[in-house]
N, C-alpha and C positions, 0 to 999 in steps of 0.2 A: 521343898527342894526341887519336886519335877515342875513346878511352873516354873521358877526361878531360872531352870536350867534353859525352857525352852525358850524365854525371854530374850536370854544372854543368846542363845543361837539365832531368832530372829534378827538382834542387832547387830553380829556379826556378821549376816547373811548382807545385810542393811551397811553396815560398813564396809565390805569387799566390793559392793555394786558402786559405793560410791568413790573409794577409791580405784578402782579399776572406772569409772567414769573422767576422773579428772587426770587419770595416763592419761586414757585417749586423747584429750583434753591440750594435754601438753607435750604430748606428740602432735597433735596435729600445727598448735603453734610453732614447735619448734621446727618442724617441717617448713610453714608458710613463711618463716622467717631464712632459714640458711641453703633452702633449695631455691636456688632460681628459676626466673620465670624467663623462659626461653621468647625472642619474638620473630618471623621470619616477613620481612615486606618484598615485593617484586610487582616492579611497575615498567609498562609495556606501552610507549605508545610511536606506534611504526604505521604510515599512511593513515595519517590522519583518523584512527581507531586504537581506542584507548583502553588499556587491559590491564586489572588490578588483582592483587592478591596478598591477602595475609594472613597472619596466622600467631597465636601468643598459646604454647603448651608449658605444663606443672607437673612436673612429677613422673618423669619420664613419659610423657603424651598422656597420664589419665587421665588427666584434665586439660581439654582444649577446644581453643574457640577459630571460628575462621571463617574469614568474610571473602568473598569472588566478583569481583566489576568484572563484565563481559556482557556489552549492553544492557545489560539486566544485572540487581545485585540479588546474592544469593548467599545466608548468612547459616552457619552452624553451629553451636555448642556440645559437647558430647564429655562423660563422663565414663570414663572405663567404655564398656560398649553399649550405653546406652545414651541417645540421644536427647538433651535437655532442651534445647530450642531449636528450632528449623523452620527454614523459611517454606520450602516443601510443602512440613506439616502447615504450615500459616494459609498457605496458597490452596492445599485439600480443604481446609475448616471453613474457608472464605467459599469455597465451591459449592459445599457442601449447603453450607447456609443457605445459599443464592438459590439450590435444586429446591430445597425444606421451603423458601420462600414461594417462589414459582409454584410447588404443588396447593401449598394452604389457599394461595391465591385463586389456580384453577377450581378448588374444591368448591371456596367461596363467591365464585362466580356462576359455578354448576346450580349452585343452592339458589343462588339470587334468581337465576335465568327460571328455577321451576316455581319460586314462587312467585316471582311477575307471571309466568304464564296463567297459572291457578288463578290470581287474583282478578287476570285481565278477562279470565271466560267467564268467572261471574259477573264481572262489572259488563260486559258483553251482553248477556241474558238478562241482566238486570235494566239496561238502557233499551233494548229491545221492546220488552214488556211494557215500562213507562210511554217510548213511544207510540207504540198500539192505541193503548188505555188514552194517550191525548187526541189522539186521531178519533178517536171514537167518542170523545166527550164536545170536541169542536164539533163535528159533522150533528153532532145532537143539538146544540147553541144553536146553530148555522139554519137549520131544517125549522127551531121553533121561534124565528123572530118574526114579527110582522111584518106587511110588505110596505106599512107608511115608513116605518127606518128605512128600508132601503132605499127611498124615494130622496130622504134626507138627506143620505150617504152622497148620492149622486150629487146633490145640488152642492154642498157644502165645499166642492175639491176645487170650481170655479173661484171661491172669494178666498179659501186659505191660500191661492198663488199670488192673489193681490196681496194679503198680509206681510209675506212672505220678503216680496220685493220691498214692501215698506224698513222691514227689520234690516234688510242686509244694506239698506240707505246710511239708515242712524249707526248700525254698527262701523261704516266706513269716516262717517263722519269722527264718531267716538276716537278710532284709532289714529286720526289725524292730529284730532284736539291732542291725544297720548303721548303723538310723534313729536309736536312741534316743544311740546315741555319736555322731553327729555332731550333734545337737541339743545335749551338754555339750560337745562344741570350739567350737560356736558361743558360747555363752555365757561358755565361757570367754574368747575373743576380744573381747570385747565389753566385756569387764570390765577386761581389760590396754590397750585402746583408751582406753577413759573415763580411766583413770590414766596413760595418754600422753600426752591434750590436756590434761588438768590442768599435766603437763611442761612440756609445749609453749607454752601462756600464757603459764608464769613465763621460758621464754627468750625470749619473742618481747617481753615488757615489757622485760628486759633489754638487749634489743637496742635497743629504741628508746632506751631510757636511752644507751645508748654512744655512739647516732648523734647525739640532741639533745647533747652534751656534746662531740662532734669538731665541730658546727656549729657551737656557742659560743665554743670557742677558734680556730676558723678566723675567726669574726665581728672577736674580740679583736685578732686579730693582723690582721687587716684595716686594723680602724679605727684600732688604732696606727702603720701602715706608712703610714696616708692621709697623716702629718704630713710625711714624707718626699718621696711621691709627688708632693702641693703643692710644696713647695721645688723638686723637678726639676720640675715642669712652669715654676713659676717664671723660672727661671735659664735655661729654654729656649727662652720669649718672652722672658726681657730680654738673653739672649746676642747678639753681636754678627753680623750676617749674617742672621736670624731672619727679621725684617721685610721688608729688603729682598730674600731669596730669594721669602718666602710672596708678598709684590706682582709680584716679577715672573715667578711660579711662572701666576699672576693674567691679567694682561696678556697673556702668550704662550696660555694657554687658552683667553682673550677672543677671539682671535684666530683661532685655530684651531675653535673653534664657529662665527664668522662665516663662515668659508670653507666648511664642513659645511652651516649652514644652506640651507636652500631659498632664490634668487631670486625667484621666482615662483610665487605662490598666488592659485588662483584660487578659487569657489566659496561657500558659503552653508550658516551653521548656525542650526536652529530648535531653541532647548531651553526646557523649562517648567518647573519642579518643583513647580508648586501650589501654593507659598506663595510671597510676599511677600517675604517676610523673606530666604530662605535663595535666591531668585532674584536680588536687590538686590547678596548676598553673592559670587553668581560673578561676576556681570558688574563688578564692583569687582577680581576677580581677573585678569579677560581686559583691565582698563584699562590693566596693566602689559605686555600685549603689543602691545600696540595701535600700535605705530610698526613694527611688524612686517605688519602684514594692512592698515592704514588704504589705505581707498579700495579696495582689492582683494580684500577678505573682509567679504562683509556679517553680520554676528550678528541674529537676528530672534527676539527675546524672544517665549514665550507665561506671561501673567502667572493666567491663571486651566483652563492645560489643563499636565497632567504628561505632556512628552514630549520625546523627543531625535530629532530628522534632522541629516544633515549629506550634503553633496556637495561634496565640496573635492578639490583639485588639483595637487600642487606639483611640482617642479621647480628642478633645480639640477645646480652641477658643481664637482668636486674635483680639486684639483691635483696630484700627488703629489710636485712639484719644492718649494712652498712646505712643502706635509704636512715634507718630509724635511728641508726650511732649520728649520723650529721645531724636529725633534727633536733635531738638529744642534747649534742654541743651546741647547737645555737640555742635551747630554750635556755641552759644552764649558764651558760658564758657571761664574764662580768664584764668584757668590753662589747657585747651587740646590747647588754642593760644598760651599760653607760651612753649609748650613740642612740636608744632609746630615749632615753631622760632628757639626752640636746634636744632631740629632734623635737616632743614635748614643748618642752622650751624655746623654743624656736614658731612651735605652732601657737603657741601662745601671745605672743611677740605679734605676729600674723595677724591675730585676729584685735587684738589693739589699735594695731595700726591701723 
């Protein structure tokens, strides 16, 4: 009974850790799902100098990341009050490296400099001594030769200047005989080249003939498969599920942009372009957003100076519990399977044609 007992207390020990393992477990999903993730952007750019900043925190700031343009970028991660990435720390480790490198370097140079020294006072003392020792062995040669070689010596320097001139005759001649044959391989080269790129013309027209002629009947076959390609696209807007997928392929994205989009903007843009005409043109285009910024973003036209400022601000927050109910609906949904199936059928059609 006492091992049995202790058994059962190890497994329940063993069961509490691993249930209390998969709370945490399920707290922290359900956390990651129905807390949002906050994002703050502000972007600055006034005389021609450009100033960023943003910022995406979880869970009331314990978790947050945040990046800085101001000439330089400059990036941070941080978790409660501890730092996870930093461009800082990146910028010390880089440094640090580079001192680590520089010393190994110097050390490995220190070393190299004393053993080239050492090496070089032996080789120093060792060429020394050989020289001695041949000075001493010639002066020995020198003292026991007989005085009819030196007689010989003398006479001989008179006929080696005659030989002399005769070599450097024949050698002139040789190199002329050398010249005058590579001057006919050259020309001969020259002449079998010229009658190459002749060759070469007549293939390269031909070529082009081949390629204009593979482009013509790929044209052909194009524009006769278009009549096909029409029918399937036809039959794949009037197919049933089509419409009603693509509308509510629509609405579910309408949706999911509104949730993405920014809440809160704040801030002021000044743009010019120097004409008339083509400034009348943007602010026609900014009228279409205008239920977006009204009251909260002022636009401040300049009608006779070319320039762009802006300082604006925004802010917003994303859900990942609704993010995942949209993706949810569209995996599930019988009209984006049915507008699936066309489109298939359609691609199929395609590749027939």
């Amino acid at each position: 009974m006492g091992i049995i007992g202790v058994l059962l207390a190890i497994l329940k020990v063993i069961g509490i850790i691993l249930l209390s393992i998969l709370g945490l477990l399920l707290i922290i999903i359900l956390l990651f799902l129905f807390v949002p993730f906050v994002y703050k952007i502000r972007v600055k750019y006034v005389g021609k100098q450009l100033e960023a900043d943003g910022e995406v925190s979880f869970l009331f700031r314990l978790l947050r990341a945040r990046a800085i343009y101001k000439e330089e970028l400059s990036y941070e991660a941080k978790a409660a009050f501890f730092t996870l990435i930093s461009s800082k720390k990146a910028d010390e480790d880089k440094e640090d490296g580079k001192e680590r490198r520089k010393e190994n370097k110097a050390a490995d140079v220190k070393a190299e400099d004393t053993s080239l020294k050492t090496t070089e006072a032996r080789t120093s003392t060792g060429i020394t001594e050989r020289k001695a020792a041949k000075v001493e062995a010639d002066s020995k040669q020198v003292n026991n030769q007989p005085e009819s070689i030196k007689q010989e010596d003398s006479n001989i320097v008179d006929g080696t200047q005659i030989d002399r001139k005769q070599e450097v005759c024949g050698q002139v001649n040789e190199e002329n005989k050398v010249g005058k044959k590579a001057k006919r391989k050259k020309e001969k080269k020259q002449k079998s080249k010229k009658t190459k790129k002749k060759y070469n013309i007549f293939a390269k027209i031909e070529e082009i003939k081949e390629k204009i002629d593979a482009k013509w009947t790929a044209f052909k076959e194009d524009f006769l498969s278009l009549n096909n390609k029409k029918e399937a696209v036809l039959k794949f807007i009037n197919a049933e599920g089509t419409a009603d997928g693509i509308f509510y392929l629509l609405t579910q994205s309408k949706i999911l942009v509104k949730m993405i989009l920014p809440k809160k903007i704040k801030g002021w843009l000044r743009f010019g372009t120097g004409d008339v005409y083509t400034e009348g043109q943007y602010l026609t285009y900014l009228c279409f957003v205008y239920p977006l910024y009204a009251g909260k973003f002022d636009i401040l036209p300049e009608w006779d100076e070319e320039v762009i400022e802006v300082d604006a601000s925004f802010s917003g927050k994303i859900r990942m519990f609704a993010m995942l109910l949209i993706g949810l609906k569209l995996l599930f949904s019988k009209k984006v399977k049915a507008l699936l199936r066309n489109f298939n059928r359609c691609k199929k059609s395609f590749a027939k044609a």
